[in-house]
MDTraj code that builds the backbone (N, CA, C; nanometers):
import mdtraj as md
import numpy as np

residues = "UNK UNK UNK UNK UNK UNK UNK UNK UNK UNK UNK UNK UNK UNK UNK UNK UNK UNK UNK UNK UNK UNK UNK UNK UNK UNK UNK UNK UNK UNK UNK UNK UNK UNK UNK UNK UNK UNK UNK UNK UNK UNK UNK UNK UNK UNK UNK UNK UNK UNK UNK UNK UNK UNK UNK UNK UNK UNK UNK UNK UNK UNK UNK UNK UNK UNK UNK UNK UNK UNK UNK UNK UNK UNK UNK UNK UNK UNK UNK UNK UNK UNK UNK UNK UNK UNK UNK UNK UNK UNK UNK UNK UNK UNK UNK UNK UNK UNK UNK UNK UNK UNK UNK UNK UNK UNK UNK UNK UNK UNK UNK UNK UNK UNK UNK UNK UNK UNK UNK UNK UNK UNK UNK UNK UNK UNK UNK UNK UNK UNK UNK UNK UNK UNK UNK UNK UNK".split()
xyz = np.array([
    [-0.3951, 1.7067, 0.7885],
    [-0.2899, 1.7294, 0.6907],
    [-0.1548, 1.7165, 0.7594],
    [-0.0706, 1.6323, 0.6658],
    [0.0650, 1.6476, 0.7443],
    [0.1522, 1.7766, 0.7140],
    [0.2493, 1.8087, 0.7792],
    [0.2830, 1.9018, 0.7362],
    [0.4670, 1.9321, 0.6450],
    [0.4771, 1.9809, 0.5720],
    [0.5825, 1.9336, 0.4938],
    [0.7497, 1.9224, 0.5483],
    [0.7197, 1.9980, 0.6825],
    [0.8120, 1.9549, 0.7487],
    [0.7665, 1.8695, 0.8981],
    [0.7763, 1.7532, 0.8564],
    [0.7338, 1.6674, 0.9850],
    [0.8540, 1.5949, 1.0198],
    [0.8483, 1.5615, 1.1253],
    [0.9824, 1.5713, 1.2101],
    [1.0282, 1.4281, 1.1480],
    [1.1111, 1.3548, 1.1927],
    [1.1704, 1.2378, 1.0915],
    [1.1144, 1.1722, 0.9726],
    [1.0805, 1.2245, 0.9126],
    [1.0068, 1.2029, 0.7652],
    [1.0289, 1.3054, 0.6551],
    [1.0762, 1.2350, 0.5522],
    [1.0898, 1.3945, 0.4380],
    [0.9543, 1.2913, 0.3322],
    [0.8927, 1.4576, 0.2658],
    [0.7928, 1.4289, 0.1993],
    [0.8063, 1.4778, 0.0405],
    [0.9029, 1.4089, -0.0320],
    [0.9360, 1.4269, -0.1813],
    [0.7985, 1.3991, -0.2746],
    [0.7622, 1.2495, -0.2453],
    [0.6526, 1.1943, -0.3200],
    [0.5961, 1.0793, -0.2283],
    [0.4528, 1.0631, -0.2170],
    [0.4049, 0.9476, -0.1299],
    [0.3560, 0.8404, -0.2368],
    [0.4128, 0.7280, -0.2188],
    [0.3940, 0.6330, -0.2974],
    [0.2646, 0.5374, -0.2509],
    [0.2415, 0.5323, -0.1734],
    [0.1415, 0.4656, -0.1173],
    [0.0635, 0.5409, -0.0141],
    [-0.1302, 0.5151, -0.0645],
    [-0.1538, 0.5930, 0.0642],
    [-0.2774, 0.5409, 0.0714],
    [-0.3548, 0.5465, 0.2123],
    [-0.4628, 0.4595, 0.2482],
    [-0.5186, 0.5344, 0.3292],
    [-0.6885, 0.5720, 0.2783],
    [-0.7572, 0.6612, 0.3814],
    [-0.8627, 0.6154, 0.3889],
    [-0.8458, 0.5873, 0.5340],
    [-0.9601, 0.5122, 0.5783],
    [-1.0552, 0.6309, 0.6962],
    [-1.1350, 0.5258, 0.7666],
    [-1.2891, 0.5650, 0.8142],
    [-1.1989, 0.6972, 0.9423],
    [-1.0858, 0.6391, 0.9932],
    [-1.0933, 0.7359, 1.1008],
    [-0.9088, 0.8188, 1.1203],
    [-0.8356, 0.7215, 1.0182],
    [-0.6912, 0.7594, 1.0048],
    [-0.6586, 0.7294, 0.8467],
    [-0.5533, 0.8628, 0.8282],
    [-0.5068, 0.8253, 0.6394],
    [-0.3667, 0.8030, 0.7317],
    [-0.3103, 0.6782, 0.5973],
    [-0.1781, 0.5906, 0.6349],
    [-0.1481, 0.6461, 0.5259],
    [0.0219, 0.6508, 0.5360],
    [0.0960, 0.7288, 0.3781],
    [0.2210, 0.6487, 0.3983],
    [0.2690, 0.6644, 0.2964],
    [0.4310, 0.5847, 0.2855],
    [0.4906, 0.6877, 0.1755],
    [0.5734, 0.7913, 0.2606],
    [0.6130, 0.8968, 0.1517],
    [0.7449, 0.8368, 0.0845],
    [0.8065, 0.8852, -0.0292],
    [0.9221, 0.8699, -0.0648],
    [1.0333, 0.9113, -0.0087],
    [1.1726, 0.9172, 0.0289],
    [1.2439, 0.8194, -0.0275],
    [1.2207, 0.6689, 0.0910],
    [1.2045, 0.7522, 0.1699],
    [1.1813, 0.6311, 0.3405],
    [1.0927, 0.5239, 0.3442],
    [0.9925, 0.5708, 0.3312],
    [0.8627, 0.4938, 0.3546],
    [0.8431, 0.4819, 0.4395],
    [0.8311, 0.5674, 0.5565],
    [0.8105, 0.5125, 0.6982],
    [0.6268, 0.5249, 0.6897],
    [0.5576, 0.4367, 0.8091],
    [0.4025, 0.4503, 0.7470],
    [0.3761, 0.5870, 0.8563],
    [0.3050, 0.6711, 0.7927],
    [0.2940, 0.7790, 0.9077],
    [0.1739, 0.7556, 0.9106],
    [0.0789, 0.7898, 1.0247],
    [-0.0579, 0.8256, 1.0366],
    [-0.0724, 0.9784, 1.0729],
    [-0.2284, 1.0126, 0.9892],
    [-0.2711, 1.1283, 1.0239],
    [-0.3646, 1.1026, 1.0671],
    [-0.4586, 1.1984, 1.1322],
    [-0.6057, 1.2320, 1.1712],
    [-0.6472, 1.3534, 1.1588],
    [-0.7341, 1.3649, 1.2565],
    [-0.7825, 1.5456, 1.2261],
    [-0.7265, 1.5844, 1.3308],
    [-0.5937, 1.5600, 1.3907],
    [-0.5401, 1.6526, 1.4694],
    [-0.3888, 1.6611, 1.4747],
    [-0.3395, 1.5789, 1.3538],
    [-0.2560, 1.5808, 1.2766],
    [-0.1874, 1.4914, 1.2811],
    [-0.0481, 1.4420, 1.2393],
    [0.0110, 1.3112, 1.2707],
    [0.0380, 1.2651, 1.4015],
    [0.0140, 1.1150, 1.4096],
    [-0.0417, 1.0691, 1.5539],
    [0.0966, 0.9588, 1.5275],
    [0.1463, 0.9347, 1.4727],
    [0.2429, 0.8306, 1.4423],
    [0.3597, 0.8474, 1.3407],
    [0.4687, 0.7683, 1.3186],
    [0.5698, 0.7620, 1.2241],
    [0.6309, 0.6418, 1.2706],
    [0.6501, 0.5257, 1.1746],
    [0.6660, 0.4221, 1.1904],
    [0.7718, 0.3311, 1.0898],
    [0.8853, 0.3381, 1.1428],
    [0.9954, 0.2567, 1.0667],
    [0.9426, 0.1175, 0.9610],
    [0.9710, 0.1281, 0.8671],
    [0.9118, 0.0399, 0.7944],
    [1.0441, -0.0613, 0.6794],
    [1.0325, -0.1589, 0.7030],
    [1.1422, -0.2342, 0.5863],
    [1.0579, -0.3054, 0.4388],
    [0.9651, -0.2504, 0.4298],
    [0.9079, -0.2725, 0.3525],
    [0.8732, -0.1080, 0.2072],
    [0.9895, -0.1095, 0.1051],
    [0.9830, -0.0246, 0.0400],
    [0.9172, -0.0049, -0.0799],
    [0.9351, 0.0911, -0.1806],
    [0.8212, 0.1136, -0.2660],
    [0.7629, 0.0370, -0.3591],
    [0.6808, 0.0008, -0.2406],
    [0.5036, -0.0614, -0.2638],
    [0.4550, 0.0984, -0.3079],
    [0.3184, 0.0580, -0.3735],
    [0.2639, 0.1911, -0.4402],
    [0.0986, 0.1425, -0.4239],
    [0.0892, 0.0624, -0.3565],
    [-0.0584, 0.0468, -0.2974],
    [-0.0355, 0.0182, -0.1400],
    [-0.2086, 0.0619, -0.0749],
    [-0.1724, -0.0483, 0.1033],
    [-0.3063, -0.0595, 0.1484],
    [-0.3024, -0.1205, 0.1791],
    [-0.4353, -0.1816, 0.2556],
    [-0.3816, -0.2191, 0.4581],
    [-0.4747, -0.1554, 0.5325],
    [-0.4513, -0.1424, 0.6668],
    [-0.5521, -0.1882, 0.7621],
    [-0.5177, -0.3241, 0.7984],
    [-0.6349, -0.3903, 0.9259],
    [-0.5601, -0.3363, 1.0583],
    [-0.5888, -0.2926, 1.0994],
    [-0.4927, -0.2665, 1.2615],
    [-0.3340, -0.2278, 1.2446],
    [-0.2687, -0.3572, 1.2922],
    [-0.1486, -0.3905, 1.2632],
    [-0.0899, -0.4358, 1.1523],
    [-0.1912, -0.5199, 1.1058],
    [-0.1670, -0.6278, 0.9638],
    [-0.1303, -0.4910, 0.8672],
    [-0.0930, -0.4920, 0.7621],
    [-0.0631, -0.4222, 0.6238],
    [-0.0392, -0.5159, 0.5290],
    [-0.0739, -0.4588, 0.3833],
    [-0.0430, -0.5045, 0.2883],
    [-0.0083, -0.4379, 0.1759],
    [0.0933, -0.4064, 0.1599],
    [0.1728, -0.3266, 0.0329],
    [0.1712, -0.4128, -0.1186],
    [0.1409, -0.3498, -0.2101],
    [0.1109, -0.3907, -0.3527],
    [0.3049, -0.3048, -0.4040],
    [0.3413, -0.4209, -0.4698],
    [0.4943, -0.3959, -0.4892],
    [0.4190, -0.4798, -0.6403],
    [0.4593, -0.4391, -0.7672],
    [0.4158, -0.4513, -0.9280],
    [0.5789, -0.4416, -0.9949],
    [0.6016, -0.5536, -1.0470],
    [0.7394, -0.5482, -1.1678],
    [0.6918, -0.6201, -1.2943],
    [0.8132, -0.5928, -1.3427],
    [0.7690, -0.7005, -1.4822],
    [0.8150, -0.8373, -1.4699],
    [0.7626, -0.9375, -1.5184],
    [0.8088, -1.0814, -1.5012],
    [0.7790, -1.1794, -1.5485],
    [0.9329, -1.2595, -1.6219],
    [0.8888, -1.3571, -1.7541],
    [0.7748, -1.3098, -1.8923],
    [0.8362, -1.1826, -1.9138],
    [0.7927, -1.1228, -2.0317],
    [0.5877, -1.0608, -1.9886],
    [0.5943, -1.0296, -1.8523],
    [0.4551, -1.0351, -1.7990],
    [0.5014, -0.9265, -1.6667],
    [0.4029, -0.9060, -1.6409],
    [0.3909, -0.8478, -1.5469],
    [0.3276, -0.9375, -1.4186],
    [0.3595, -0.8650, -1.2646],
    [0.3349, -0.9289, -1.1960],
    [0.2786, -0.8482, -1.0606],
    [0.1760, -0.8688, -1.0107],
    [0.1097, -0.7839, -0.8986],
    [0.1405, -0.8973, -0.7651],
    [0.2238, -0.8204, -0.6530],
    [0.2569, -0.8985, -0.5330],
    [0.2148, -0.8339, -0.4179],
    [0.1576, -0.8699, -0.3420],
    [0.0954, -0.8269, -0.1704],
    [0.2422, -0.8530, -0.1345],
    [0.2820, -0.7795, -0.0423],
    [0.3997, -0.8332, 0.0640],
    [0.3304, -0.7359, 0.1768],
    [0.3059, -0.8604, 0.2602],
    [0.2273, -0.8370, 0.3955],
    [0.3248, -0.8506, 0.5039],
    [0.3242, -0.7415, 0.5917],
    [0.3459, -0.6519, 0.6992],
    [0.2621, -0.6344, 0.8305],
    [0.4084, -0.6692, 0.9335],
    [0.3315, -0.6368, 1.0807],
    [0.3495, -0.5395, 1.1430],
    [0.3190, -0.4497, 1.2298],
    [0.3416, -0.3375, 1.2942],
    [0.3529, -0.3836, 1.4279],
    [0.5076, -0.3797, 1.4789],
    [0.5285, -0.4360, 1.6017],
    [0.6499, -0.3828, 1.7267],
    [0.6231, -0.3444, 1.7677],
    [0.7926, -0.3096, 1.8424],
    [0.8670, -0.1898, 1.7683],
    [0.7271, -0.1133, 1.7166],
    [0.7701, 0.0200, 1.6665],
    [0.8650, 0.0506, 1.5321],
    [0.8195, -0.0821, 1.4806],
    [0.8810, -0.0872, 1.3257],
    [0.7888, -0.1637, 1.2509],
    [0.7762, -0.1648, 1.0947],
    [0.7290, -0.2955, 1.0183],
    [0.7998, -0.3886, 0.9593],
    [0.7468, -0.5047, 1.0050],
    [0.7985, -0.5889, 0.9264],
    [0.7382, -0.6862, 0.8479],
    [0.8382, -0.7640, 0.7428],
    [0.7623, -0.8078, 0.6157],
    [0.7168, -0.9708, 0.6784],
    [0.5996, -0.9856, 0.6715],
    [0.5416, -1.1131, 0.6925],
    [0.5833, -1.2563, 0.5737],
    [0.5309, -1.1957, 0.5365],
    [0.5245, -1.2768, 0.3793],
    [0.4661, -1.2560, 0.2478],
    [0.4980, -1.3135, 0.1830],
    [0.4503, -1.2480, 0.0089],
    [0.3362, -1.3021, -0.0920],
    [0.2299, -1.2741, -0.1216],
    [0.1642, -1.3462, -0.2614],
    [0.1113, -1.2979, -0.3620],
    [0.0975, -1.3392, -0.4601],
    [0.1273, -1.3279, -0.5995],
    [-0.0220, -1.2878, -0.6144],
    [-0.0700, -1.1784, -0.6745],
    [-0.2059, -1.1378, -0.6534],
    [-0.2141, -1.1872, -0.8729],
    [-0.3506, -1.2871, -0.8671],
    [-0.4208, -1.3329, -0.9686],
    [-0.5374, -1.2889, -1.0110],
    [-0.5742, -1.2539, -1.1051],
    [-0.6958, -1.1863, -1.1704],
    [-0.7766, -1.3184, -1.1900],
    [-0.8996, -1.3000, -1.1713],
    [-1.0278, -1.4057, -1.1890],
    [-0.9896, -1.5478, -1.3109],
    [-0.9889, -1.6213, -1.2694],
    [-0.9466, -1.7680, -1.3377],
    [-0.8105, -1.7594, -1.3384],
    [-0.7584, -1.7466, -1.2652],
    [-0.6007, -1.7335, -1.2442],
    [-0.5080, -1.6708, -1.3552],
    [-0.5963, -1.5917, -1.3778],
    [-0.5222, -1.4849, -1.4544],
    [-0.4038, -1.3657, -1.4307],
    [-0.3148, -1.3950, -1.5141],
    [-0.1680, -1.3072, -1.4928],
    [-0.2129, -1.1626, -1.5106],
    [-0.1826, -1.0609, -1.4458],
    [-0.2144, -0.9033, -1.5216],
    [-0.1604, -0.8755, -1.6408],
    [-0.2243, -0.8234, -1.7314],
    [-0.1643, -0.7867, -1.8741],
    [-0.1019, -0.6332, -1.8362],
    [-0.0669, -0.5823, -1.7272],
    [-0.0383, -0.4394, -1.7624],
    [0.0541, -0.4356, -1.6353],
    [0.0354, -0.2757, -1.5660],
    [0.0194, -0.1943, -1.4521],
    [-0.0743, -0.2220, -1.3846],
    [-0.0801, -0.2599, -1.2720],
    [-0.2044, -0.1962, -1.1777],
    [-0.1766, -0.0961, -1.1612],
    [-0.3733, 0.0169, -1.1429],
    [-0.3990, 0.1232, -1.1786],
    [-0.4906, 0.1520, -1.0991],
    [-0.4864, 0.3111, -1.0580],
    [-0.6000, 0.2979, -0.9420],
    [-0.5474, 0.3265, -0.8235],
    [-0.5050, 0.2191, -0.6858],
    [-0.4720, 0.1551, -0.6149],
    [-0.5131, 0.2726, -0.5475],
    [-0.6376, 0.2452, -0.4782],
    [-0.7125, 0.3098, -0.4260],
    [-0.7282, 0.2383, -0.2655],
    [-0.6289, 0.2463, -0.1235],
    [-0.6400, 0.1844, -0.0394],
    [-0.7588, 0.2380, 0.0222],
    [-0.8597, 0.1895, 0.1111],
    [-0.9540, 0.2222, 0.1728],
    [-0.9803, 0.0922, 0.3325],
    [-0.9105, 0.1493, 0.4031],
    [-0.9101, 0.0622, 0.5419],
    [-0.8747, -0.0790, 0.4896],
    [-0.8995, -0.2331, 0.5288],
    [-0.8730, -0.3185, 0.4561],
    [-0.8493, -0.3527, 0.3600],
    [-0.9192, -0.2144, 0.2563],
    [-0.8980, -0.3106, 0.1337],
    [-0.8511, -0.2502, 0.0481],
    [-0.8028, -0.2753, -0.0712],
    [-0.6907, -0.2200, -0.1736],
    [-0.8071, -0.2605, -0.3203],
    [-0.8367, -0.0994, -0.3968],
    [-0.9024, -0.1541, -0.4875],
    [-0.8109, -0.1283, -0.6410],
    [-0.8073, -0.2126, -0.7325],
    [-0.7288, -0.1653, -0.8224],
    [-0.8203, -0.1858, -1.0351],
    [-0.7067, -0.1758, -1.0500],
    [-0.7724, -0.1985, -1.2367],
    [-0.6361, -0.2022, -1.3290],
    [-0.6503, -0.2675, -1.4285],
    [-0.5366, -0.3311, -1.4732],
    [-0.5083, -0.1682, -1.6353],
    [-0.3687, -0.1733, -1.6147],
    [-0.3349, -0.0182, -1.7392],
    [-0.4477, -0.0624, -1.8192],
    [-0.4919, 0.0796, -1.8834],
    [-0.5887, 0.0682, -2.0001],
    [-0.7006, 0.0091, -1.9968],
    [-0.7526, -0.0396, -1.8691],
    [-0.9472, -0.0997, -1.8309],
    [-0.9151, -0.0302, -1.7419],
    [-0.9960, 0.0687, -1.7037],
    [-1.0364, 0.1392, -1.6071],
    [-1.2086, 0.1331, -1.5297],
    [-1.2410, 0.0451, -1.6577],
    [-1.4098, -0.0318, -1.6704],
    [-1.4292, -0.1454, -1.5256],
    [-1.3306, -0.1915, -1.5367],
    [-1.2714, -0.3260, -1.4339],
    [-1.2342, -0.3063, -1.3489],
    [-1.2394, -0.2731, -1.2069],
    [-1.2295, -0.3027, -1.1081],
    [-1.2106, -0.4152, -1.0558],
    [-1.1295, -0.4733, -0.9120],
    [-1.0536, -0.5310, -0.8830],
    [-1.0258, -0.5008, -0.7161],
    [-1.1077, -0.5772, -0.6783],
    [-1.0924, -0.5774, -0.5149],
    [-0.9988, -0.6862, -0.4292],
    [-0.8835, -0.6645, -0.3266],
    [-0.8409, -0.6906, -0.2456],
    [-0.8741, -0.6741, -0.1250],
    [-0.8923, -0.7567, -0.0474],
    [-0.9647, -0.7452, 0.0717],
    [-0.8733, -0.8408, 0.1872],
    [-0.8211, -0.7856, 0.2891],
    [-0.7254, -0.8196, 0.3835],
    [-0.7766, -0.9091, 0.4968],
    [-0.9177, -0.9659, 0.5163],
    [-0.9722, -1.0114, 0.5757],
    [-1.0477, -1.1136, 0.5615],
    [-1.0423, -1.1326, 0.3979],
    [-1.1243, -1.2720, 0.3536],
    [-1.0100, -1.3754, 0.2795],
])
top = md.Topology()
chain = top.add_chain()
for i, resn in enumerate(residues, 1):
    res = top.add_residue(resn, chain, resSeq=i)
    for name in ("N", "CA", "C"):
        top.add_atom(name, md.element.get_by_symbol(name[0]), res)
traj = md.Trajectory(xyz[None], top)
């Protein structure tokens, strides 16, 4: 558990958070810096230029933040992928995440359930549907 006063980090609301097999990654509000925890408490805090994303998916270094707006009367689900390097993140590059037959999202993504690599989600109002991102294939 982190604790609510952790030293360069304020913890209003965590917008993104990813708990995986052996560390949970968080991106609290207003900062977003990525902190890591474990079971012996935060092991990291990590400058990040990559802001509120509200999903993440975490291979090592690699990241991938789910950043969702509206666009051209639609909505739009975007990865903007992130390196962890020289004690900051930075933004790699961006893509446009498509639902099966290149389908636009009709909603919100919902869910956004990070779990080590992969980011699982479901579009507002199907909660039936699931929706896997996977940082490695």
């Amino acid at each position: 558990m982190a604790p609510p006063h952790t030293s360069d980090a304020f913890w209003y609301d965590c917008y993104a958070l990813n708990v995986g097999n052996e560390v949970v990654h968080a991106c609290p509000y207003p900062d977003f810096p990525l902190i890591e925890v474990d079971g012996h408490g935060v092991r990291s805090i990590t400058p990040n230029a990559i802001t509120s994303s509200d999903g993440l998916a975490v291979s090592g270094d690699e990241l991938a933040f789910l950043d969702q707006h509206r666009a051209a009367g639609g909505f739009r689900w975007e990865l903007r992928r992130g390196r962890r390097q020289n004690g900051t993140i930075t933004e790699s590059h961006r893509l446009n995440l498509l639902l099966p037959h290149d389908r636009h999202p009709t909603g919100w993504a919902r869910g956004k359930i990070g779990r080590d690599g992969t980011l699982w989600l479901h579009e507002h109002g199907d909660p039936r549907h699931w929706y896997r991102y996977e940082m490695n294939s």
